[in-house]
C-alpha positions in Angstrom: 1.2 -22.1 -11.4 0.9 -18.7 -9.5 -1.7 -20.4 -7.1 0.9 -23.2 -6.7 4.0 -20.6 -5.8 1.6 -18.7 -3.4 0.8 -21.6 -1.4 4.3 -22.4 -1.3 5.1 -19.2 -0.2 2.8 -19.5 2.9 4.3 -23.1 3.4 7.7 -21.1 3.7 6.5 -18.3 5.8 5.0 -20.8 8.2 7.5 -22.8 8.9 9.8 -19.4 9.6 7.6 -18.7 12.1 7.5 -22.0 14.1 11.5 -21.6 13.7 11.3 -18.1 14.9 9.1 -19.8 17.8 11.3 -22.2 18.9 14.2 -19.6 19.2 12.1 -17.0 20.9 11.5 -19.5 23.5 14.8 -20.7 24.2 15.7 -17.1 24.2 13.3 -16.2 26.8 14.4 -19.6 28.9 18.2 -17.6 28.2 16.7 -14.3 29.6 15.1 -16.2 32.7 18.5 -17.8 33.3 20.9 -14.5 32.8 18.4 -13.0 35.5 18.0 -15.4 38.0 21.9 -15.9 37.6 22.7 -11.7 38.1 20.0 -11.0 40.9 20.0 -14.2 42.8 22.8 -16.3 42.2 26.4 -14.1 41.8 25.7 -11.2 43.7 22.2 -11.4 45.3 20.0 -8.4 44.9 22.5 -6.6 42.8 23.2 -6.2 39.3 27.0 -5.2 38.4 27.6 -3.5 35.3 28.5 -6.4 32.8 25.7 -8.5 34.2 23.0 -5.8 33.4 25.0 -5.3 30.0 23.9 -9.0 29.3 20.3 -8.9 30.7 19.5 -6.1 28.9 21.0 -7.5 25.7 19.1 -10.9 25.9 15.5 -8.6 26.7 16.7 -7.2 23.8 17.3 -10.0 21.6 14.3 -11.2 22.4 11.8 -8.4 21.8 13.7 -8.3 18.3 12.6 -11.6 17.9 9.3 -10.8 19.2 8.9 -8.1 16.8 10.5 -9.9 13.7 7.5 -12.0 14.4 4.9 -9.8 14.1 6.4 -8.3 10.8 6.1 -12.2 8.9 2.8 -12.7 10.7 1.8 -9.3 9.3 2.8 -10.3 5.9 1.5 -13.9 6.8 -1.7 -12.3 7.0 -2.1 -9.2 5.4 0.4 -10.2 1.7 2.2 -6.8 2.8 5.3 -6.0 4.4 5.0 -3.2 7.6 7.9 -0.8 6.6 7.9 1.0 9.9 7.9 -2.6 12.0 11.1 -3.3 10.2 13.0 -0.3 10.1 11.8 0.2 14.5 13.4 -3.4 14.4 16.6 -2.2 13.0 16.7 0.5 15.2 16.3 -1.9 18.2 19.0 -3.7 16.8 21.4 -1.0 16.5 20.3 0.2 20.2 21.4 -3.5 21.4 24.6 -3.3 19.6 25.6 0.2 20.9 24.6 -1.1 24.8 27.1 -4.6 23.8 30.0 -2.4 23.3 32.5 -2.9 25.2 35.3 0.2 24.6 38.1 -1.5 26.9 38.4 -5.2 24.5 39.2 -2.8 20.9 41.5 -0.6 19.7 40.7 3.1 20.5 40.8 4.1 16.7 39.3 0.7 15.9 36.5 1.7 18.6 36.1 5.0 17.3 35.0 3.8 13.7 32.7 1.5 14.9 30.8 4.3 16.5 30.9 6.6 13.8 29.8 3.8 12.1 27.1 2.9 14.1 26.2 6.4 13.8 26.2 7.1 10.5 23.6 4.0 10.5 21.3 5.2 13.2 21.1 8.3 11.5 20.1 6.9 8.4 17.8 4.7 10.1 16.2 7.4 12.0 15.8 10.0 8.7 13.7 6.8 6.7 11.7 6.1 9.4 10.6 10.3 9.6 10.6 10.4 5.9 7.9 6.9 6.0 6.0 9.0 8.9 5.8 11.8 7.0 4.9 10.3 4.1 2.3 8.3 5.9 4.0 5.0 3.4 3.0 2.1 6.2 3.0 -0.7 4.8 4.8 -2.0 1.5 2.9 -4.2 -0.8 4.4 -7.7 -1.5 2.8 -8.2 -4.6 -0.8 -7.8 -6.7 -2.6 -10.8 -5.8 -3.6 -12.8 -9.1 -7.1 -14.0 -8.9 
């Protein structure tokens, strides 16, 4: 029965990443598009403000993707999760969300929470990923594999 969940479990992580595939290439095809469209298109040779605010949120995206990738072909592979991959990926994550803001479509005081909570976040983000360094903890073990 275990043998039979295990291969299901592979079943599942590989169909996640042909899914994951198939977004990270229409991603990239988005990137292509956002660029061609700022530098060539609107205002040739010249990136205003909001059009690098959505080219460097679509690089972005996708080197989450990319990296979200890696971490289920890691555990794919390997049967263990990479702690620092995923916490680096939430940090990218919050780094993207924090380059999307736009202070002039909220509320001041609504705008103001967000950051502190976006703060409060990357901070805690950034003291697990010095405590896993320091603690040289790298990887997370799925499970005990059952021979």
């Amino acid at each position: 029965m275990i043998e039979i969940i295990n291969k299901f479990e592979k079943f599942i992580y590989a169909v996640l990443m042909i899914m994951l595939m198939v977004v990270l290439i229409t991603s990239l095809f988005e990137l292509v598009s956002i660029m061609y469209d700022a530098l060539w298109v609107n205002t040739p040779g010249l990136l205003k403000s909001h059009e690098l605010i959505a080219v460097l949120g679509a690089f972005l995206l996708v080197l989450i993707g990319v990296e979200l990738l890696d971490t289920i072909k890691a555990y794919f592979i390997e049967n263990t999760i990479h702690v620092e991959i995923v916490i680096l990926l939430a940090i990218i994550a919050m780094a993207r969300k924090v380059i999307l803001l736009d202070p002039t479509a909220a509320d001041p005081y609504a705008f103001g929470f967000e950051l502190m909570g976006i703060g409060v976040i990357v901070v805690g983000l950034g003291a697990g990923y010095y405590l896993i360094k320091k603690a040289g903890l790298l990887h997370y073990p799925a499970r005990q594999k059952t021979e």
